[in-house]
C-alpha positions as CSV (number, residue, x, y, z in Angstrom):
1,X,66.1,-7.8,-30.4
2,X,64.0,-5.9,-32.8
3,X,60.2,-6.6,-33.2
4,X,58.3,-4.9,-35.9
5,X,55.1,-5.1,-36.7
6,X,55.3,-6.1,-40.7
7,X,52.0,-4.2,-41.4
8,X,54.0,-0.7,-41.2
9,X,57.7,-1.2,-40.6
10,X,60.3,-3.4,-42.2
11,X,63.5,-5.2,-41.0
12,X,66.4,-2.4,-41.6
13,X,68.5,-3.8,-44.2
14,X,72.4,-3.7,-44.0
15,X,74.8,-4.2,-46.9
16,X,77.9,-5.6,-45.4
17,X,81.2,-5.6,-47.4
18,X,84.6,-6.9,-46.9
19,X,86.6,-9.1,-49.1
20,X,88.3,-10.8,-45.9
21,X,85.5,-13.8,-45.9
22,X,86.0,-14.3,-42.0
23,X,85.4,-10.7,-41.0
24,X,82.3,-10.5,-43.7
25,X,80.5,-13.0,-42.2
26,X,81.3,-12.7,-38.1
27,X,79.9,-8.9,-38.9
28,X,76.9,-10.0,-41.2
29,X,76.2,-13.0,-38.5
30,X,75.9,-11.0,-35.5
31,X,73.5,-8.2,-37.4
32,X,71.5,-11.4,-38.8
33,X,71.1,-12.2,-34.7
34,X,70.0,-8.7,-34.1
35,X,67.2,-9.2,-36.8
36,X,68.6,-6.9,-39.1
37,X,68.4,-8.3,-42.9
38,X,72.0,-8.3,-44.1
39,X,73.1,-8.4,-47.6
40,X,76.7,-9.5,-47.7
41,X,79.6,-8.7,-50.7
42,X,82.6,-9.8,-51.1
43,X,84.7,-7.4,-52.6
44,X,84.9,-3.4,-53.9
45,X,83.3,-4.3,-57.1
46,X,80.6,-6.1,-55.7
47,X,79.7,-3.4,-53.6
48,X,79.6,-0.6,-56.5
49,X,77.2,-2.9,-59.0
50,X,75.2,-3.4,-56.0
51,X,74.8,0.1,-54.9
52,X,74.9,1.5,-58.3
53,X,71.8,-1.3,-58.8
54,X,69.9,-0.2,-55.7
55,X,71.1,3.6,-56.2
56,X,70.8,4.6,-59.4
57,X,66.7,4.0,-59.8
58,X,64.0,5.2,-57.9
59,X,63.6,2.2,-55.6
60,X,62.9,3.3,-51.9
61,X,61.5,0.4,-51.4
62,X,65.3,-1.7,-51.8
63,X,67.6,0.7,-50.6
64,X,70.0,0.1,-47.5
65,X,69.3,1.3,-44.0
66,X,73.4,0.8,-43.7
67,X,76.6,0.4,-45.5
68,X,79.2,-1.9,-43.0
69,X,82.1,-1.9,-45.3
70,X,85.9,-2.3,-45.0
71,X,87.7,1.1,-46.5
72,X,90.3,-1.7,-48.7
73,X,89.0,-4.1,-50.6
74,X,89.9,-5.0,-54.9
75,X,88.4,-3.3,-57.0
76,X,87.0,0.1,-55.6
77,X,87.1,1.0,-52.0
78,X,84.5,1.6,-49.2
79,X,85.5,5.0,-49.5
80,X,85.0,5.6,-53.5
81,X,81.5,4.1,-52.5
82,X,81.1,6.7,-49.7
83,X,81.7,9.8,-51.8
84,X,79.6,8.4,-54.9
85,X,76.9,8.1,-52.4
86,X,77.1,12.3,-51.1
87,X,78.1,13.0,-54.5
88,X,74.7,11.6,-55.6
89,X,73.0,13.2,-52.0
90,X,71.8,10.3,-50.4
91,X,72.6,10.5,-46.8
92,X,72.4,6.5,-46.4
93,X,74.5,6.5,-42.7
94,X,78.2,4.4,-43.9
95,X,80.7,2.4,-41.1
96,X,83.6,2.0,-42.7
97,X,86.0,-0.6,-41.2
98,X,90.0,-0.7,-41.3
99,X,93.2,-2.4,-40.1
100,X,94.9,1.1,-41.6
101,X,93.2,3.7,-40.3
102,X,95.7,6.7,-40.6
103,X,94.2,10.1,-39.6
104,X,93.9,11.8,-42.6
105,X,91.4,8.7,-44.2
106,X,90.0,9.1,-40.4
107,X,89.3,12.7,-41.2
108,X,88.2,12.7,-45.1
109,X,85.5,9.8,-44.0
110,X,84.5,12.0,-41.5
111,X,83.9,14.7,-44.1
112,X,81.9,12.6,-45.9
113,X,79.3,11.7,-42.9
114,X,81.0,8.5,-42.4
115,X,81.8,6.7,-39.0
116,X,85.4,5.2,-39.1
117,X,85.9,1.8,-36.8
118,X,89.6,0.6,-36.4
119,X,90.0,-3.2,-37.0
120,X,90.3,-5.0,-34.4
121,X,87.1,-4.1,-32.6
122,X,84.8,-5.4,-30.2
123,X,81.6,-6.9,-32.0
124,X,79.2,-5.6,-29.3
125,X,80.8,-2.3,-30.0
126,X,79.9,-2.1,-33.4
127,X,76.7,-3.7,-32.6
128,X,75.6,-0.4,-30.6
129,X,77.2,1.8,-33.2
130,X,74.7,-0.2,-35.6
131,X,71.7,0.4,-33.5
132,X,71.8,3.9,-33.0
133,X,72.7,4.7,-36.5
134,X,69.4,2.8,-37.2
135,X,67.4,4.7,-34.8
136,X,63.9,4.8,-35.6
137,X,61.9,7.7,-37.0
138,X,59.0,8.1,-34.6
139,X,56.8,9.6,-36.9
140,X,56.9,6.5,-39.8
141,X,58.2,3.8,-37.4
142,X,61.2,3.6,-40.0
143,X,64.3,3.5,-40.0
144,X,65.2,7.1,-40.5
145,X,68.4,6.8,-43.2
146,X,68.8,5.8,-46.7
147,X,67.0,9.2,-47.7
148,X,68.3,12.1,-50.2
149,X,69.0,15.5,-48.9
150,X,65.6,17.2,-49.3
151,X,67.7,20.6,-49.7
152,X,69.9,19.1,-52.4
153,X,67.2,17.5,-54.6
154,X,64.4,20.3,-54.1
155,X,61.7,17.4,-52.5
156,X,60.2,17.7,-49.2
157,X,58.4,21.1,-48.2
């Protein structure tokens, strides 16, 4: 379990996405167990208004630690979401989950900084994947994601 003292760190947030309802909410469940604060959507669409929402304005503050997110869902896929996000720079670490998983999507997610989990898989599995994606960064006791590329938008030193 996580503990975090609320004076200088916050719960990681993870945006979980699949439109199969039973998947969505045994993978948002078993993050909400392992303290993490989960925001759940239910299909492709969903998940672009929210991350264009959280994205698109200068909000640190409400961003995701994590994207959990099956690759085909109505609407727009986890993987359109995934290349928005590089295209924009944001280096927000992505899961992207599938029942499909041929090698070339395997490969092109891969590209994109993604990690690629083949449905079915063991929930304690992804629950490690999840934990050390959301390692913490020992100098600001935060989770160390959901940043842009200091090289690509000329901030940092």
């Amino acid at each position: 379990m996580l503990i975090m003292d609320a004076a200088c760190r916050h719960r990681p947030r993870v945006l979980v996405a699949d439109d199969d309802v039973e998947m969505r909410r045994l993978v948002a469940e078993s993050l909400r167990r392992d303290e993490y604060e989960v925001t759940e959507e239910s299909d492709g669409g969903r998940l672009l208004v929210r991350v264009a929402s959280v994205y698109s304005a200068d909000r640190t503050i409400d961003r995701f630690d994590l994207i959990v997110s099956d690759i085909r869902m109505p609407v727009c896929s986890g993987l359109e979401i995934l290349k928005g996000l590089r295209e924009a720079h944001w280096k927000t670490p992505v899961i992207l989950m599938t029942a499909f998983g041929d090698e070339e999507t395997k490969e092109y997610a891969e590209r994109l900084g993604a990690l690629l989990i083949d449905k079915p898989f063991k929930m304690d599995v992804l629950r490690l994947v999840v934990r050390g994606l959301l390692h913490l960064d020992s100098e600001k006791d935060e989770p160390a994601s959901g940043r842009r590329d200091e090289k690509e938008t000329g901030e940092g030193s």
